[in-house]
N, CA, C, O and CB atoms as a CASP TS submission, in Angstrom:
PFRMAT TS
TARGET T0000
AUTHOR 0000-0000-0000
METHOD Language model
MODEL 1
PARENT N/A
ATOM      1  N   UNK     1     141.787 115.039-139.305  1.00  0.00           N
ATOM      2  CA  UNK     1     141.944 113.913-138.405  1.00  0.00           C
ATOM      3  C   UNK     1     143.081 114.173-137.410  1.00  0.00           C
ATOM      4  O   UNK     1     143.097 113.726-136.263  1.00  0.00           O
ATOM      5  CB  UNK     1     142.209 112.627-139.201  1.00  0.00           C
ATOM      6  N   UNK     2     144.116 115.010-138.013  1.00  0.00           N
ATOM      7  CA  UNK     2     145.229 114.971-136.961  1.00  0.00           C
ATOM      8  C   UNK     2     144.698 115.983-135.753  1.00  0.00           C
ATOM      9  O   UNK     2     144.730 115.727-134.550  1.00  0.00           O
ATOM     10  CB  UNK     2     146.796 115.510-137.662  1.00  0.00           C
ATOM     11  N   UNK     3     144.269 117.029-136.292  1.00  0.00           N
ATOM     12  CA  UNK     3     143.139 118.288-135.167  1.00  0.00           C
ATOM     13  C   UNK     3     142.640 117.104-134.246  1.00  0.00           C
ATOM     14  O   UNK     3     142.894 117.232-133.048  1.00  0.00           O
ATOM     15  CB  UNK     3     141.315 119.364-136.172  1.00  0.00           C
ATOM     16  N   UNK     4     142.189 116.349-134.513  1.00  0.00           N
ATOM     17  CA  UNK     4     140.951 116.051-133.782  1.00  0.00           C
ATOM     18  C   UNK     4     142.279 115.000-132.685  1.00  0.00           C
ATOM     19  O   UNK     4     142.257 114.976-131.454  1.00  0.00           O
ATOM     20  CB  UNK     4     139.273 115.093-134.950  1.00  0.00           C
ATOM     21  N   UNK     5     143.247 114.286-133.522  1.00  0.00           N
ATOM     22  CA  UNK     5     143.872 113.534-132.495  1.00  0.00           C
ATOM     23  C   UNK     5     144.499 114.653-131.357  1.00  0.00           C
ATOM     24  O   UNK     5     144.492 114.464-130.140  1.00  0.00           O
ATOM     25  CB  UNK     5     145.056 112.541-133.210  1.00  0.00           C
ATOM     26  N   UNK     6     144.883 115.512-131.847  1.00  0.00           N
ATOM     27  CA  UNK     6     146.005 116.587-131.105  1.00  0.00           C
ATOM     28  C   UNK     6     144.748 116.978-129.677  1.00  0.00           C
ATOM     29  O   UNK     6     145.122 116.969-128.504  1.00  0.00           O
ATOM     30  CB  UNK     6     146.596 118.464-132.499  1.00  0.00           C
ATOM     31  N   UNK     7     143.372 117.276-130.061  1.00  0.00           N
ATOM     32  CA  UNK     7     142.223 117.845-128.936  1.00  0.00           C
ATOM     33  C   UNK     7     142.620 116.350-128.054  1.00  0.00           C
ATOM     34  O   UNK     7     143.225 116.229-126.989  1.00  0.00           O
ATOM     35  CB  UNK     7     140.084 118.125-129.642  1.00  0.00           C
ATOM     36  N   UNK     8     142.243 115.691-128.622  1.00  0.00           N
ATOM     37  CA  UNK     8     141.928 114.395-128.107  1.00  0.00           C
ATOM     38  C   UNK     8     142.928 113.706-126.902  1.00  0.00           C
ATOM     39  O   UNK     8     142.603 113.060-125.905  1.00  0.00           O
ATOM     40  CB  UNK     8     141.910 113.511-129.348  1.00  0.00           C
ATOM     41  N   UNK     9     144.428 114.154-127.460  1.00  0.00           N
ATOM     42  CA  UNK     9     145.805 113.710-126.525  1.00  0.00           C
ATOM     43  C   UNK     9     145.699 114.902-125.464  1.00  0.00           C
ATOM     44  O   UNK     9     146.074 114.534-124.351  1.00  0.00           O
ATOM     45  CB  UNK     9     147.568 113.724-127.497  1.00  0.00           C
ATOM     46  N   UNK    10     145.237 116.389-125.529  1.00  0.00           N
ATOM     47  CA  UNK    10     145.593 116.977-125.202  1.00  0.00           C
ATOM     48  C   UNK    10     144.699 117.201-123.706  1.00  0.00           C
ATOM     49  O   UNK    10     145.092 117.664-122.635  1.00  0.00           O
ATOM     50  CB  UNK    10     145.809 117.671-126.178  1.00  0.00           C
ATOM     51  N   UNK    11     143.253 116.640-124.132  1.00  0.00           N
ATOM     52  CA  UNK    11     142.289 116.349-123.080  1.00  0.00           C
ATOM     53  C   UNK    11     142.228 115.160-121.972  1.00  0.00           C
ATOM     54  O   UNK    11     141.680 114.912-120.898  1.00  0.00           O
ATOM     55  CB  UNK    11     141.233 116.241-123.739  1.00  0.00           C
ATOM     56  N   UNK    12     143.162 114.562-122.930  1.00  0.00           N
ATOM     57  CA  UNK    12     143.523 113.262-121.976  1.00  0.00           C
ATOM     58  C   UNK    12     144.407 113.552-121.247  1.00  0.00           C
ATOM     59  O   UNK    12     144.361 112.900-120.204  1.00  0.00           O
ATOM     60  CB  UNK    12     143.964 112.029-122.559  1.00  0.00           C
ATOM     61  N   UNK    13     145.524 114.508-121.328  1.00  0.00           N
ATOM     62  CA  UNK    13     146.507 114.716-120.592  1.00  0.00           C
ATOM     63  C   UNK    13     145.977 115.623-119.648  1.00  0.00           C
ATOM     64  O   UNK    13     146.425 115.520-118.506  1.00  0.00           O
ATOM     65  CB  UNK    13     147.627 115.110-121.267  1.00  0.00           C
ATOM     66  N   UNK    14     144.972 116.647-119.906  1.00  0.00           N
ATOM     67  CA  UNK    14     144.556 117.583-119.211  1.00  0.00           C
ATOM     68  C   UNK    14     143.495 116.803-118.059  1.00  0.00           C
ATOM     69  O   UNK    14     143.102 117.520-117.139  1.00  0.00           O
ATOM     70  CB  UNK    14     143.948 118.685-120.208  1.00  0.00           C
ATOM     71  N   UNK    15     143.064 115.470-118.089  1.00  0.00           N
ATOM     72  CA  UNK    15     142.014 115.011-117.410  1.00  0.00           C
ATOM     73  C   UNK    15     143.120 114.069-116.628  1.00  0.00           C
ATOM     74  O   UNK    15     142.582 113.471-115.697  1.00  0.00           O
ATOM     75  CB  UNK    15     140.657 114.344-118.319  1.00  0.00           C
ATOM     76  N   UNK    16     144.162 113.856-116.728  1.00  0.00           N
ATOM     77  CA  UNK    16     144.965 112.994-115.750  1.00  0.00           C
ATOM     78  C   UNK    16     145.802 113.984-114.575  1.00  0.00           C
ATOM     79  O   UNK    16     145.979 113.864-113.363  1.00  0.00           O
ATOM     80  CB  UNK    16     146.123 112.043-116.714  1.00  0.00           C
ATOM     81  N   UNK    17     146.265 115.145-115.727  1.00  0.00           N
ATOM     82  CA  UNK    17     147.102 115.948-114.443  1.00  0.00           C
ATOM     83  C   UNK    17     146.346 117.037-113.201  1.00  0.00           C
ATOM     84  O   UNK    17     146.749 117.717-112.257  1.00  0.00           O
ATOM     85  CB  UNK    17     148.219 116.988-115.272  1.00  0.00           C
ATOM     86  N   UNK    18     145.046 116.728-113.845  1.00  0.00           N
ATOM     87  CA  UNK    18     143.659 117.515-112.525  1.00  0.00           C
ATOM     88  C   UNK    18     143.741 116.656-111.544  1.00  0.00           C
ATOM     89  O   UNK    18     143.263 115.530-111.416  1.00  0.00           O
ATOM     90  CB  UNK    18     141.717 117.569-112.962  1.00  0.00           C
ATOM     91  N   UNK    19     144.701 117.600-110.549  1.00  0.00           N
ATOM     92  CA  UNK    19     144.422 116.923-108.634  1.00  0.00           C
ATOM     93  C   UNK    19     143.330 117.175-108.244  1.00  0.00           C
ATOM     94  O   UNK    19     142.598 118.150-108.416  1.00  0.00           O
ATOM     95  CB  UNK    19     145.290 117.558-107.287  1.00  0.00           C
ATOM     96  N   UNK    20     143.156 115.679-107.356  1.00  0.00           N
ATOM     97  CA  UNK    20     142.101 115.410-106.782  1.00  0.00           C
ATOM     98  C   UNK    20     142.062 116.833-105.224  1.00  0.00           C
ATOM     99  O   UNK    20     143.077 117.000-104.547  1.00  0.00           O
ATOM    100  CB  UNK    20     142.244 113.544-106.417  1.00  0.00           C
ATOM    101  N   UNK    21     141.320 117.297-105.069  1.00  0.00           N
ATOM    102  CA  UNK    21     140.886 118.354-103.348  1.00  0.00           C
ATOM    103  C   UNK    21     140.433 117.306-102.456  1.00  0.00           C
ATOM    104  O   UNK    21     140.001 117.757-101.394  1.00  0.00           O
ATOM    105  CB  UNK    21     139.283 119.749-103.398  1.00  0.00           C
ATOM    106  N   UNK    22     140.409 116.372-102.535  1.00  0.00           N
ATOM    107  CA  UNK    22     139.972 115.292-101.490  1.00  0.00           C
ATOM    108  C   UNK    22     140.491 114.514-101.322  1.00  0.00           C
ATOM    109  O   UNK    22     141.237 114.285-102.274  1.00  0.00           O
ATOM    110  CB  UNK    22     139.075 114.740-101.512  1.00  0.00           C
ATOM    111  N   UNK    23     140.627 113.429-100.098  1.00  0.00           N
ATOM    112  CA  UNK    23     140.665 112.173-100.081  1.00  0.00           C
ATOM    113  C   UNK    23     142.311 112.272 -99.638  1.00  0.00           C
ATOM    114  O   UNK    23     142.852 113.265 -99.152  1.00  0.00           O
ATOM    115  CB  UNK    23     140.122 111.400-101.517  1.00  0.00           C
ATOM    116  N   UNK    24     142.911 111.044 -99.923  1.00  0.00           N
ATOM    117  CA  UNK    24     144.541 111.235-100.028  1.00  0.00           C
ATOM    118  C   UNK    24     144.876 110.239 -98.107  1.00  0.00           C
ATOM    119  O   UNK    24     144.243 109.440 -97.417  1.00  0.00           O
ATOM    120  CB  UNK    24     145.131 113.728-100.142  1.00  0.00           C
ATOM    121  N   UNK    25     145.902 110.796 -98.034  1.00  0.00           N
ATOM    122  CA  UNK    25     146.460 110.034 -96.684  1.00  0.00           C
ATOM    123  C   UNK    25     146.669 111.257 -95.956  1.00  0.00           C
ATOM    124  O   UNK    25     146.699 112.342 -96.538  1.00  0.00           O
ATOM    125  CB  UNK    25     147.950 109.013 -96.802  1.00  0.00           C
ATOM    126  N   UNK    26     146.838 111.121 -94.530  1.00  0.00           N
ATOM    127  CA  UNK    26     147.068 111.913 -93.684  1.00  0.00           C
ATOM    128  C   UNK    26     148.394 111.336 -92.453  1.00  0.00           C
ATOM    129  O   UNK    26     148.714 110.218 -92.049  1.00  0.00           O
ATOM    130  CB  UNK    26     145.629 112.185 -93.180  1.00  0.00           C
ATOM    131  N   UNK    27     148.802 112.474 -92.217  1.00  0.00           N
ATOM    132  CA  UNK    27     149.868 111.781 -90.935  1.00  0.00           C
ATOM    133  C   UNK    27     148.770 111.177 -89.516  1.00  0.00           C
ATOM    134  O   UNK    27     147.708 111.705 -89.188  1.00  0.00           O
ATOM    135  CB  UNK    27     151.190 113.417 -90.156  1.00  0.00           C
ATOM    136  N   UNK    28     149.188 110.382 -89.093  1.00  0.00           N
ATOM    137  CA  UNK    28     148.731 109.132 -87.863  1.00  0.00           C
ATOM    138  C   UNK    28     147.263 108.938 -88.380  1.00  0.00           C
ATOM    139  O   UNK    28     146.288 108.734 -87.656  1.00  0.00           O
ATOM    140  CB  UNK    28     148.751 109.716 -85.867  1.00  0.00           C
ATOM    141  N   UNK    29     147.261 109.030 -89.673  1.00  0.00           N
ATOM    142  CA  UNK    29     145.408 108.851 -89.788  1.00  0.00           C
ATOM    143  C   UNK    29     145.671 106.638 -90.160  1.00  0.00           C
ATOM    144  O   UNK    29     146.518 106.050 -90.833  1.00  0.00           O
ATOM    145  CB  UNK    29     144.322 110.365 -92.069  1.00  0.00           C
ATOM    146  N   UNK    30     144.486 106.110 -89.328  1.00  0.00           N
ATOM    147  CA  UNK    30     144.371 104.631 -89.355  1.00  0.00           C
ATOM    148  C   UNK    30     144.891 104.350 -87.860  1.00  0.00           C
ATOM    149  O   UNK    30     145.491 105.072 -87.064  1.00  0.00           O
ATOM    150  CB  UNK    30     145.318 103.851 -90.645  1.00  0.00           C
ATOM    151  N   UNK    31     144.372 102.858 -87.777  1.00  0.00           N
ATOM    152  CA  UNK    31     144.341 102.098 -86.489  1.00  0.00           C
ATOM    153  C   UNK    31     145.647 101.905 -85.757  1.00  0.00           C
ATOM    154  O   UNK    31     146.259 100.928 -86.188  1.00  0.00           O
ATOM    155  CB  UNK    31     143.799 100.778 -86.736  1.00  0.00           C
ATOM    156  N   UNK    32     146.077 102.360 -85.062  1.00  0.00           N
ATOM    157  CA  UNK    32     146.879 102.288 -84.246  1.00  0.00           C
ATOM    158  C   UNK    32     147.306 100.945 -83.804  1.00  0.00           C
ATOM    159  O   UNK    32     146.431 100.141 -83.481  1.00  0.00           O
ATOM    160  CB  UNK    32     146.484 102.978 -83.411  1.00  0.00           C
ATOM    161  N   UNK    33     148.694 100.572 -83.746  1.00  0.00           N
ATOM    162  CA  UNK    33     148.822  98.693 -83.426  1.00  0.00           C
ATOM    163  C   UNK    33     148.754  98.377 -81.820  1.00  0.00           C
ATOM    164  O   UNK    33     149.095  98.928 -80.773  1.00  0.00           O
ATOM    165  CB  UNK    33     150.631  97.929 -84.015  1.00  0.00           C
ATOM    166  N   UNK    34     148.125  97.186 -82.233  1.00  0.00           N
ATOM    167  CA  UNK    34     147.410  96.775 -81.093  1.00  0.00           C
ATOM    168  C   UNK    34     149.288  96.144 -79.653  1.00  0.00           C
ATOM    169  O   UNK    34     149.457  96.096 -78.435  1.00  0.00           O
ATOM    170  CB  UNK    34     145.913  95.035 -81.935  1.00  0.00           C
ATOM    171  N   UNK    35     150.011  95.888 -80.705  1.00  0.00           N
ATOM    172  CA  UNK    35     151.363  94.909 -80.030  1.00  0.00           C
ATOM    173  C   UNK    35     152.096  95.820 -80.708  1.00  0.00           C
ATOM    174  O   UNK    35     151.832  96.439 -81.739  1.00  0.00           O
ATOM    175  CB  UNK    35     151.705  93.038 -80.416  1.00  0.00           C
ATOM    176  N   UNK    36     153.672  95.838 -79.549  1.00  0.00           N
ATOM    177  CA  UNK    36     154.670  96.275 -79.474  1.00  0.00           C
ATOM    178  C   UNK    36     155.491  95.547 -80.738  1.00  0.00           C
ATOM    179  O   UNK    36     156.671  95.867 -80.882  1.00  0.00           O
ATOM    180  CB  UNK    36     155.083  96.146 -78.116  1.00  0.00           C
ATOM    181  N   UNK    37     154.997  94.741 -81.502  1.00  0.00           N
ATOM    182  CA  UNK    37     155.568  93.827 -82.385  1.00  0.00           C
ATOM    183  C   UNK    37     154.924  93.589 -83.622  1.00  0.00           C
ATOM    184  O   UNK    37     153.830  94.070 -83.918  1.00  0.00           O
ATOM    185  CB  UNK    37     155.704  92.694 -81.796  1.00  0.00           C
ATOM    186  N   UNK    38     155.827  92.600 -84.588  1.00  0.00           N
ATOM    187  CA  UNK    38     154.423  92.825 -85.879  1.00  0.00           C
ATOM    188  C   UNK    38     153.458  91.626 -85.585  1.00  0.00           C
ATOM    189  O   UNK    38     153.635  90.762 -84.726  1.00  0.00           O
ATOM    190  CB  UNK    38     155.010  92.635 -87.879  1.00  0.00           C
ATOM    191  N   UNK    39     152.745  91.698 -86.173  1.00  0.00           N
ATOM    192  CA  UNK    39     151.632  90.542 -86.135  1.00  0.00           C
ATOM    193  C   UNK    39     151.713  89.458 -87.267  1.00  0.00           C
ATOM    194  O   UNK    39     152.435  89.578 -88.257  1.00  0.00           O
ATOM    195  CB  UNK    39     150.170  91.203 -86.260  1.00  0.00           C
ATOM    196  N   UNK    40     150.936  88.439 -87.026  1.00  0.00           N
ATOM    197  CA  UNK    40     150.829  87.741 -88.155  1.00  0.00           C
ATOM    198  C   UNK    40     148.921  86.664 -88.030  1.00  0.00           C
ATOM    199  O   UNK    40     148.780  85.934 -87.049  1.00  0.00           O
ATOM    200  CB  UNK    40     152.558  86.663 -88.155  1.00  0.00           C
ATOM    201  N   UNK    41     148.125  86.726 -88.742  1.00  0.00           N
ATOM    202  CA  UNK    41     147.102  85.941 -88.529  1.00  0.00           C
ATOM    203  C   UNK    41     146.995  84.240 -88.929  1.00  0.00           C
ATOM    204  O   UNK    41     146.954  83.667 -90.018  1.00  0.00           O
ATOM    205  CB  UNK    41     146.184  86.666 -89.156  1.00  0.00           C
ATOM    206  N   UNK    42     146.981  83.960 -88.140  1.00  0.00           N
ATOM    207  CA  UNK    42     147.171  82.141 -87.677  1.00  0.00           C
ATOM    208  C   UNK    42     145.185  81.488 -87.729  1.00  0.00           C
ATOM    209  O   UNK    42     144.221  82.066 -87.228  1.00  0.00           O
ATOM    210  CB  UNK    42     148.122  81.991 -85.208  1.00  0.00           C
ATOM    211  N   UNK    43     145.191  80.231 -88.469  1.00  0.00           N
ATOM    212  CA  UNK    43     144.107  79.626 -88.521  1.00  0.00           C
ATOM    213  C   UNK    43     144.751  78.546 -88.445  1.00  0.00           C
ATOM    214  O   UNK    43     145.834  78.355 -88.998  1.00  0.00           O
ATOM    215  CB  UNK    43     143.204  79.837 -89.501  1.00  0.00           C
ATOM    216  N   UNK    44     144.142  77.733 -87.748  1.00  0.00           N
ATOM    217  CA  UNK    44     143.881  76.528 -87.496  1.00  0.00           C
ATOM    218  C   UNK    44     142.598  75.523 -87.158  1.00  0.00           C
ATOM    219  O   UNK    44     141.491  75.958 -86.840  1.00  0.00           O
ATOM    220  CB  UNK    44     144.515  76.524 -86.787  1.00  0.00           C
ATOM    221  N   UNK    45     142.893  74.240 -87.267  1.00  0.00           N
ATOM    222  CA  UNK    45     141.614  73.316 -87.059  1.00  0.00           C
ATOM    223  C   UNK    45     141.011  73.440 -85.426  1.00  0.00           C
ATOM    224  O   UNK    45     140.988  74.553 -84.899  1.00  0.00           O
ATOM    225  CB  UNK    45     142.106  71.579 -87.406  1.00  0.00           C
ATOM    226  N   UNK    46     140.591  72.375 -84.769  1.00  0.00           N
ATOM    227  CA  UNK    46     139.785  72.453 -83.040  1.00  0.00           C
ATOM    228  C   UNK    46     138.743  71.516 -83.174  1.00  0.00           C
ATOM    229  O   UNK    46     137.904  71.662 -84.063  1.00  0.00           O
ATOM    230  CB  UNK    46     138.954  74.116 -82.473  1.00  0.00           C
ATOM    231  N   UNK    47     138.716  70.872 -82.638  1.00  0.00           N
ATOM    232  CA  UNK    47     137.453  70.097 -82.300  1.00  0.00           C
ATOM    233  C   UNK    47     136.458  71.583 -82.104  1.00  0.00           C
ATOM    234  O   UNK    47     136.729  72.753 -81.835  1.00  0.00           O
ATOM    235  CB  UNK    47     137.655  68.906 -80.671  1.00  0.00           C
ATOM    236  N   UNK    48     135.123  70.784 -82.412  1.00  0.00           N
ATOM    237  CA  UNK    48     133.976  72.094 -82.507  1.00  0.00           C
ATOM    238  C   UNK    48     133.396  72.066 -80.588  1.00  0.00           C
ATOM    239  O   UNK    48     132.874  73.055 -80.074  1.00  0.00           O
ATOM    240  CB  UNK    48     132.173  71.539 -84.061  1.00  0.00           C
ATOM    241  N   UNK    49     133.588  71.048 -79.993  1.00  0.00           N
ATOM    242  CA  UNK    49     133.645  71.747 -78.289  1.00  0.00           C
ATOM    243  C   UNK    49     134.288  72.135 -78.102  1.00  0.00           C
ATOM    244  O   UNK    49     133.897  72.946 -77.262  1.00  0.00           O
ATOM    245  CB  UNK    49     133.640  71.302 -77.174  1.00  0.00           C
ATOM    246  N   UNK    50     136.075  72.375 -78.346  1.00  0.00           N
ATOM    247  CA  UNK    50     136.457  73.055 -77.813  1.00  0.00           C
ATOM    248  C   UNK    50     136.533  74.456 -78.224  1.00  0.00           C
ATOM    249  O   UNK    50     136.990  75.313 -77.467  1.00  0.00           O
ATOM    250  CB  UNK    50     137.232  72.569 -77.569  1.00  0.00           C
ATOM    251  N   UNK    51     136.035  74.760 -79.575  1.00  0.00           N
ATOM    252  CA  UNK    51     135.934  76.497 -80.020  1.00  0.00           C
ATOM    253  C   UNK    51     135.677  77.164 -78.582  1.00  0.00           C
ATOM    254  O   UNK    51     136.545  77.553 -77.801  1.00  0.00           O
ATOM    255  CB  UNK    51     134.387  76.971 -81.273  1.00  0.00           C
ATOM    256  N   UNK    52     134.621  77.196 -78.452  1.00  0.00           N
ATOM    257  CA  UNK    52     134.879  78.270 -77.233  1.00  0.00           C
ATOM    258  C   UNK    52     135.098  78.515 -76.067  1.00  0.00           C
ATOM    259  O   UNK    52     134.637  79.427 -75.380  1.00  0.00           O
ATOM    260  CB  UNK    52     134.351  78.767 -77.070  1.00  0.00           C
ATOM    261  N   UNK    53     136.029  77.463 -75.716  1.00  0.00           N
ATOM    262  CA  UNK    53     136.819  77.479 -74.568  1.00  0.00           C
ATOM    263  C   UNK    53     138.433  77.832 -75.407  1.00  0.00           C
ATOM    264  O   UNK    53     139.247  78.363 -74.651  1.00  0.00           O
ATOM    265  CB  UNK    53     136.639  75.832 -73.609  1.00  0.00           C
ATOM    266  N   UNK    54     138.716  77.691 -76.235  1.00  0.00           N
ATOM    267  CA  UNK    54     139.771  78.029 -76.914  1.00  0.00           C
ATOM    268  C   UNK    54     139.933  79.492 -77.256  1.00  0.00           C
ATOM    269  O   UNK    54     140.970  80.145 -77.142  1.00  0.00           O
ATOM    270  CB  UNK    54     139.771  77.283 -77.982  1.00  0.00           C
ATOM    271  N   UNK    55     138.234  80.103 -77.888  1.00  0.00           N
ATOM    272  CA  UNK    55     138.610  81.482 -77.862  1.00  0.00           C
ATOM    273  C   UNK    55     139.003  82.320 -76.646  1.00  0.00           C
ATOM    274  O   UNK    55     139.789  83.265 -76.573  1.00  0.00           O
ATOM    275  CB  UNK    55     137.647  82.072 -78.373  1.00  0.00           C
ATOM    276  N   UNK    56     138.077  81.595 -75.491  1.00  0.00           N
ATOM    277  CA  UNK    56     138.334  82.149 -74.122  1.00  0.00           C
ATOM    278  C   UNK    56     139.461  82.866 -73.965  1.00  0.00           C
ATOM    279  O   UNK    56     139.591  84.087 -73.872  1.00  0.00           O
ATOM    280  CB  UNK    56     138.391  81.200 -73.171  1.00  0.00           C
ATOM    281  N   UNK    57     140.676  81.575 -73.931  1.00  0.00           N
ATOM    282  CA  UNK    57     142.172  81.263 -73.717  1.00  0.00           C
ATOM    283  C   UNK    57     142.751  82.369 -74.732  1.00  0.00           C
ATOM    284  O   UNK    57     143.641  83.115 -74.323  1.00  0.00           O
ATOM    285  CB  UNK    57     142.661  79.529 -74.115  1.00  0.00           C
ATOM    286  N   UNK    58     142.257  82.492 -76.076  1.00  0.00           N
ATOM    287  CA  UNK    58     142.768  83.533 -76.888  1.00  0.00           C
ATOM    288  C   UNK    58     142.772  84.707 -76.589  1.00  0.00           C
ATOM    289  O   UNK    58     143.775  85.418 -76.523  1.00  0.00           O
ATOM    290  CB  UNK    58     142.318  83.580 -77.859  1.00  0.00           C
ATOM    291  N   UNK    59     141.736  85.005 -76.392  1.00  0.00           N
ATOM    292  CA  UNK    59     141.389  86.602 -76.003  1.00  0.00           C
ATOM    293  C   UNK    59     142.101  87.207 -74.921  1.00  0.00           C
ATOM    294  O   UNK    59     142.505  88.369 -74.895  1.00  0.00           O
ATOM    295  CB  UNK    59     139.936  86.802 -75.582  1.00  0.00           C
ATOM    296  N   UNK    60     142.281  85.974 -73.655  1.00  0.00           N
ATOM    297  CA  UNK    60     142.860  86.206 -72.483  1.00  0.00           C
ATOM    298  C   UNK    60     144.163  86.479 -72.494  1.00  0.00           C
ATOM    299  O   UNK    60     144.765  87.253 -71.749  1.00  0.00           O
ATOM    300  CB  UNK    60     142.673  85.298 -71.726  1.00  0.00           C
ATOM    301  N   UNK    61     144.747  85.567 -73.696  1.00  0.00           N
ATOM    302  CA  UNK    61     146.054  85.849 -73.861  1.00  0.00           C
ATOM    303  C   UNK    61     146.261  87.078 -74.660  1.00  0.00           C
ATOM    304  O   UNK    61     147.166  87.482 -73.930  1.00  0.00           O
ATOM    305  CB  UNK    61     146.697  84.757 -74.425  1.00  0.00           C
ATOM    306  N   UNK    62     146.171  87.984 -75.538  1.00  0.00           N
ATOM    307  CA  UNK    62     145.815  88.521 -76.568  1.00  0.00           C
ATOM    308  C   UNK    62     145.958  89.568 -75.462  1.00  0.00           C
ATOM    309  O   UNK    62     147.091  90.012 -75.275  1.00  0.00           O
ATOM    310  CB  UNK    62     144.561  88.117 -77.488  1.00  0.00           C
ATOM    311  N   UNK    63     144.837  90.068 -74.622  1.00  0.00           N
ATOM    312  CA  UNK    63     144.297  91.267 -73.829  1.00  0.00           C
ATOM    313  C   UNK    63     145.875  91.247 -72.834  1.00  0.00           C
ATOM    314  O   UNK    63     146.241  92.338 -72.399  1.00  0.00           O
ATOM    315  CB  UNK    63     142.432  90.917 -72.822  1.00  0.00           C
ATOM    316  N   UNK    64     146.435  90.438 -72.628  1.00  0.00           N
ATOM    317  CA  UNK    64     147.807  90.698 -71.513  1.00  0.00           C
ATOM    318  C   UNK    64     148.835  90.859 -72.689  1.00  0.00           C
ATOM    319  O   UNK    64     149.961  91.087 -72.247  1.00  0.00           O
ATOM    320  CB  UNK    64     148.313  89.151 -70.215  1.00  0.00           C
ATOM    321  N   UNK    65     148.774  90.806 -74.047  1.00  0.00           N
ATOM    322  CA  UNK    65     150.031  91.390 -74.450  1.00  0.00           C
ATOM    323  C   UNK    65     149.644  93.022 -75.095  1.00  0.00           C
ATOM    324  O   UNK    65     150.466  93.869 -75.444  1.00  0.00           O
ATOM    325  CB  UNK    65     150.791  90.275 -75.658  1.00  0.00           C
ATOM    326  N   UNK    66     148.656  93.096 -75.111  1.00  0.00           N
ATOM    327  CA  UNK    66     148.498  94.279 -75.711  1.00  0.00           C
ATOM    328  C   UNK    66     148.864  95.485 -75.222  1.00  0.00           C
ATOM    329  O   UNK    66     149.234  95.554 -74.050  1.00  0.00           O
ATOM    330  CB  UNK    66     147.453  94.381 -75.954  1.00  0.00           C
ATOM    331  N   UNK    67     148.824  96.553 -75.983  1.00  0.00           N
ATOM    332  CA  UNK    67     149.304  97.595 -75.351  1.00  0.00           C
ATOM    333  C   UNK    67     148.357  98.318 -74.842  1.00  0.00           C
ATOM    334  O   UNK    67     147.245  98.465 -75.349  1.00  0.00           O
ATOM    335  CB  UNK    67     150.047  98.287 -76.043  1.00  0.00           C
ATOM    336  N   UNK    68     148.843  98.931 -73.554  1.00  0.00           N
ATOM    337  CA  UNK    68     147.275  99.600 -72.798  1.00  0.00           C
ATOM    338  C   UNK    68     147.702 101.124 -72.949  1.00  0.00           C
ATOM    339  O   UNK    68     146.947 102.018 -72.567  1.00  0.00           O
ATOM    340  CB  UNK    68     146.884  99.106 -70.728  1.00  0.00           C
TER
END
């Protein structure tokens, strides 16, 4: 029984310290920020006529701070 624990710890250790060849992070890899600043995402209520005259106003504002 102890054989079999000793294979047993020893395969487990051997199956955790096998690096992965793939995947992982890269330098500048992901979306680039849109603002010179941090962000934060805001919800709020609206009357349902004014949704999309409100997104209008959003976007418009949004597109002049961004970075070009």
């Amino acid at each position: 029984m102890k054989l079999l624990n000793t294979i047993i710890i020893k395969w487990l250790l051997m199956a955790k310290s096998k690096k992965e060849n793939r995947g992982g992070t890269r330098k500048n890899a992901g979306a680039k920020p849109k603002y010179n600043e941090q962000t934060k995402t805001v919800a709020f209520r609206c009357p349902v006529s004014k949704v999309d005259e409100l997104k209008i106003i959003v976007k418009s504002k949004l597109s002049e701070w961004s970075v070009k």
